[in-house]
Residue, then its C-alpha position, 0 to 999 in steps of 0.5 A: x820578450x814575454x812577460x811570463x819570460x821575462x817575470x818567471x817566479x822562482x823556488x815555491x811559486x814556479x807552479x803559479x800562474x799568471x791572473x789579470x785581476x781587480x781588486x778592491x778589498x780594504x784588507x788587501x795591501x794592494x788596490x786596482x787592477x793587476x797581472x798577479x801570479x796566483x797558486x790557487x789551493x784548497x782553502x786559501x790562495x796565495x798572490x804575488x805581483x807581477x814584478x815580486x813585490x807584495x806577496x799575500x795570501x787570500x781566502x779561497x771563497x774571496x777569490x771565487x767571488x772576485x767579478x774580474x778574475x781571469x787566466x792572462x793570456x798573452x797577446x800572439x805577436x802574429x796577431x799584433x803585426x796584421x793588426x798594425 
């Protein structure tokens, strides 16, 4: 099953897309390396997690200055069984 599937966002957040990012800001509530649903806008986005737990939002202009920021990609299953 995919994980885009199977974590859809629900009601406000169904425009979100899926971002692998790494965080690592004090005044975020949460550290390391992540899957996030992020609704990019004009001058703020706003971030949940993977599996719903923490939402918050952040300033446009830290988001841009994120080093690892990048849309998630999901692994074709095709791919995965020539490679096995």
């Amino acid at each position: 099953m995919k994980i885009t599937n199977k974590y859809k966002p629900k009601g406000a957040w169904q425009t979100a897309k899926l971002y692998k990012v790494r965080l690592f800001e004090p005044k975020l509530p949460i550290c390391g390396s992540f899957l996030v649903w992020a609704k990019v806008g004009y001058k703020w986005v706003k971030v949940m997690n993977l599996i719903h737990t923490v939402k918050f939002k952040m300033s446009k202009k830290s988001w841009d200055d994120l080093k690892v920021c990048s849309l998630y990609a999901e692994p074709n299953s095709n791919e995965l069984k020539l490679a096995a």
